[in-house]
C-alpha positions in Angstrom: 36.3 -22.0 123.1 38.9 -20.5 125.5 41.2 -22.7 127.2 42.2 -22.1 130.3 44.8 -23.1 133.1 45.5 -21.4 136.6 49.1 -22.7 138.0 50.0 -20.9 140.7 53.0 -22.2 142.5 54.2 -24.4 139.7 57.9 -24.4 138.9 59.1 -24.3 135.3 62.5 -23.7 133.6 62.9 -21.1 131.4 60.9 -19.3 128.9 62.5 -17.8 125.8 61.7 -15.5 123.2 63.4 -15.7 119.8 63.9 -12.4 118.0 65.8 -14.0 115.0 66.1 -17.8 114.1 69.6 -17.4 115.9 69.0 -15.0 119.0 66.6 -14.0 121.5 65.9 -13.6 125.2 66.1 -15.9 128.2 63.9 -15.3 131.2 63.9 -18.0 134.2 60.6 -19.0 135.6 60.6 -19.0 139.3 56.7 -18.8 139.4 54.3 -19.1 137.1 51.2 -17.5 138.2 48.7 -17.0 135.6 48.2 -19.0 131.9 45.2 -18.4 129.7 43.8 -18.3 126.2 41.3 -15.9 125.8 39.6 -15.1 122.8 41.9 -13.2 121.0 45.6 -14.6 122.3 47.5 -16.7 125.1 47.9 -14.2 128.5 50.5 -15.6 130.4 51.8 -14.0 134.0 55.0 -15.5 135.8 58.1 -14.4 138.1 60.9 -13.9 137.8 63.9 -13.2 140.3 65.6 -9.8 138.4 62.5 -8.4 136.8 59.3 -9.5 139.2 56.4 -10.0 137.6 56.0 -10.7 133.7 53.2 -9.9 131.5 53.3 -12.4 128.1 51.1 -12.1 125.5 51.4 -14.8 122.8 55.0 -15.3 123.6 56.0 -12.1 123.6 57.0 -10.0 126.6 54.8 -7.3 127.2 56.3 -5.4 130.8 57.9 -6.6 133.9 57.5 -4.8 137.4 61.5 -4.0 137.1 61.6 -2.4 133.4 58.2 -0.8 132.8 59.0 2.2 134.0 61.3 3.0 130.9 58.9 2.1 128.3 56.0 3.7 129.6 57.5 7.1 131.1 59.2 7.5 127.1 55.9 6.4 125.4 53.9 9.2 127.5 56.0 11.9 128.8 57.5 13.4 124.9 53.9 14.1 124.3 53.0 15.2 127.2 55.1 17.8 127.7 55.0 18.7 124.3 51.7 19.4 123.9 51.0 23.3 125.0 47.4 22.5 127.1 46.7 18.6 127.0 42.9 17.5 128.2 41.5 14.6 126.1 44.2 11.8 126.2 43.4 8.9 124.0 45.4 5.4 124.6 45.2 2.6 122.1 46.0 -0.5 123.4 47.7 -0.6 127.2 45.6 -2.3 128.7 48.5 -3.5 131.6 47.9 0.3 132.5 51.3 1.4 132.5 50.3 4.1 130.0 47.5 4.7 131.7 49.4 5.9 135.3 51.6 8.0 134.0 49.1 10.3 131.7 47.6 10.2 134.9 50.3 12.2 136.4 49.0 15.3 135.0 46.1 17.9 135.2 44.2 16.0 132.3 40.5 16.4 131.9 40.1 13.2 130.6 41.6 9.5 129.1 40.1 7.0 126.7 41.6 3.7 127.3 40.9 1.3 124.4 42.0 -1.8 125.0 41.2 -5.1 122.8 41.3 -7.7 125.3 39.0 -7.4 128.2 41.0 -9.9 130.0 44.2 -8.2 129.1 42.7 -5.7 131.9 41.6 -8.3 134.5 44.9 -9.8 134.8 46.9 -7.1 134.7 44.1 -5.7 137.4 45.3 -8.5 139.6 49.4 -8.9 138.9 49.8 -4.9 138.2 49.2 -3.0 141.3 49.3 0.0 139.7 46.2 -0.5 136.9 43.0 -0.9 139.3 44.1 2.8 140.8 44.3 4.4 137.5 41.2 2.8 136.5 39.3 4.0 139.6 39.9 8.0 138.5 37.0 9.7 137.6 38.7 10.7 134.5 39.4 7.6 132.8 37.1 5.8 130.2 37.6 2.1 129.5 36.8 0.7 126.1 37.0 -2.8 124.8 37.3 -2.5 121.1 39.5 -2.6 117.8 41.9 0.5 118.0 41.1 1.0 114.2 37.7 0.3 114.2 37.5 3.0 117.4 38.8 5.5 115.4 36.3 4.9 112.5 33.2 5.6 114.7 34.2 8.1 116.8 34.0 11.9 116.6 35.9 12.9 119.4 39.4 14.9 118.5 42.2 14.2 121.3 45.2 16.3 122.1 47.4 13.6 122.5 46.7 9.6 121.1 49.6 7.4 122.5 49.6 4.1 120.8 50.7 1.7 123.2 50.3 -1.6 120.7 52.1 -4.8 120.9 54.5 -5.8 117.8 51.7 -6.5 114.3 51.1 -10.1 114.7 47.6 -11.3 116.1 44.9 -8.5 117.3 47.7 -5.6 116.9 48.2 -6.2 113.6 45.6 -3.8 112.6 47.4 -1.0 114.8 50.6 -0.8 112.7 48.9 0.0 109.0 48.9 3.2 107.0 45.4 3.2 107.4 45.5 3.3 111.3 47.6 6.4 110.7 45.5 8.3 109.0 42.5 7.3 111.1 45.1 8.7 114.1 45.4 12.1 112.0 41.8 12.3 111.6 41.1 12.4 115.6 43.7 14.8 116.9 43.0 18.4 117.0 45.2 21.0 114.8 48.4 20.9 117.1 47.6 17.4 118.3 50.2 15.0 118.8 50.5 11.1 118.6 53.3 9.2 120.2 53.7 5.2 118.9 56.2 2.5 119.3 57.7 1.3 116.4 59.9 -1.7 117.2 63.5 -2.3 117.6 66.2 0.1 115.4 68.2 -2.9 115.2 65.7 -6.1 114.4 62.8 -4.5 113.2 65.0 -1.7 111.2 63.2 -2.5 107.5 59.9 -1.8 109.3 60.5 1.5 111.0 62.3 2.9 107.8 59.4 1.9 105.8 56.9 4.0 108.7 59.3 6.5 108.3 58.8 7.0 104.3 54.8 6.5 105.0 54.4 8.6 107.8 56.1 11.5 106.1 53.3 11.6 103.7 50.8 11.9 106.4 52.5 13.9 109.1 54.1 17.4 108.6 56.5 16.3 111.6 57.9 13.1 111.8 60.1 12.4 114.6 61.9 8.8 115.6 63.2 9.0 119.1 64.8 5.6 121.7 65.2 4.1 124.9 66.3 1.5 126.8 63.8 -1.1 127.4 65.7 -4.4 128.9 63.5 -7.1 128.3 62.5 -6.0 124.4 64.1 -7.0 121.2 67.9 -5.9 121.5 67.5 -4.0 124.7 66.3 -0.4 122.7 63.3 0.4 121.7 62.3 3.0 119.5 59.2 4.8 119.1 57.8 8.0 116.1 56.7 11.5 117.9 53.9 12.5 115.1 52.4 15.8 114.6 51.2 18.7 112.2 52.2 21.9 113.9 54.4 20.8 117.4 58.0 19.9 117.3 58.7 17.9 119.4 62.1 19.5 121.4 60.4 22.8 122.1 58.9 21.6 124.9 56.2 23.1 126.9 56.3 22.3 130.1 58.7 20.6 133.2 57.5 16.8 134.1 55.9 15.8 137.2 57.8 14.5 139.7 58.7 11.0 140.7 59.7 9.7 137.4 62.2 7.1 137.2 63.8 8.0 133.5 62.8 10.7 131.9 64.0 14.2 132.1 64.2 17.1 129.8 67.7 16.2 129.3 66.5 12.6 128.3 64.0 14.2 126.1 66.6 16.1 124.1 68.8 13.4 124.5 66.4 10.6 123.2 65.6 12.3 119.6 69.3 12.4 118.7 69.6 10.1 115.7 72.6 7.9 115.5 74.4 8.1 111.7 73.1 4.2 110.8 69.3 5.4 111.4 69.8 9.1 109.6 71.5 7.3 107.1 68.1 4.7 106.7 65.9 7.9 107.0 68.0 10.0 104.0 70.0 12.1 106.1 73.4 13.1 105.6 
């Protein structure tokens, strides 16, 4: 049975999030605004005075008003533009909607949103002023379902999956496997392109060389890429540009206006591997 409790207006301290037994992040509470446990993890929505609003999921942050803009623009925009024609956008995971606005941004025909947690979405709907928006175009779909289990039953074939999934602990866990991989090669057409974050190149570094050795086997190209994400793990995040037949700095196209970080210069920029990680990956 879910457990629930609403608190808007209370005052606590601090919350923190412990990336190693010895560091972590602090966050001060001014507000908290919105505690639950729904049937598949704890949702938790404060305030805070730097970042604004703060998305938790079982501890972990998720995206703040100040920061999203980083995570989201370098999770969508390298496939994006990448891609030569994109039409069928599918999103795994996401369901704050940051993901969601900015494939949103261009000329797509249409966007599967699969989300796990229905009330992932009706938070976010009320905290996140920009998901009810997105969620209103005629082009988006909204699914709540496994990510993997998705993949099995469909037959659709999307030009661009972005897997927007949180770290693999609770209902995500399912979204970081081998098996999920190849169940994303299955549903992209031939030049079809899928864009995933991976974790942190500092504290998650076993991890995303062991993707790196996996994905090689599955993926024809297999390209790691960073940004700066201020309230994740270390303050970089890095994500894995995957396709068959696209590469991923021959891009097609200029990005739409208004963005906040990326750029083609970013782009090029962001796939630049320091020696430490082409070291880990076998290069020279």
């Amino acid at each position: 049975m879910n457990t629930s409790e609403k608190v808007p207006g209370r005052k606590e301290a601090e919350f923190k999030e412990y990336h190693s037994l010895s560091s972590g992040i602090f966050l001060k509470k001014s507000k908290v605004l919105y505690r639950k446990k729904s049937d598949f993890q704890k949702i938790e929505v404060f305030e805070n005075e730097l970042f604004g609003k703060i998305l938790i999921l079982d501890g972990l942050v998720q995206t703040s008003e100040k920061d999203e803009f980083f995570y989201h623009e370098m999770l969508v925009h390298p496939a994006l533009i990448s891609h030569p024609s994109p039409e069928h956008v599918l999103i795994i995971g996401g369901g704050d909607g940051g993901s969601l606005k900015e494939v949103l941004r261009y000329p797509v025909k249409e966007v599967f949103l699969v989300e796990i947690d229905p009330l992932v979405v009706e938070v976010s709907k009320t905290f996140f002023p920009w998901l009810s928006p997105s969620l209103e175009d005629k082009r988006v779909k909204l699914f709540f379902a496994d990510g993997r289990e998705f993949l099995k039953k469909t037959d659709r074939l999307f030009d661009v999956v972005l897997v927007d999934s949180s770290d693999p602990v609770g209902p995500s866990l399912s979204l970081h496997g081998d098996d999920f991989f190849r169940g994303l090669k299955s549903c992209i057409i031939p030049d079809g392109i899928v864009a995933a974050q991976v974790g942190s190149p500092f504290y998650h570094l076993d991890s995303i060389a062991a993707k790196n050795s996996s994905l090689k086997k599955l993926f024809k190209f297999v390209r790691f890429y960073f940004a700066p994400v201020p309230t994740y793990p270390g303050g970089c995040w890095c994500f894995v540009f995957l396709s068959q037949q696209v590469e991923p700095l021959s891009a097609k196209r200029e990005p739409p206006l208004g963005l906040k970080y990326y750029s083609p210069d970013v782009h090029n920029a962001a796939f630049a591997l320091p020696p430490y990680l082409g070291r880990v990956f076998g290069k020279k």
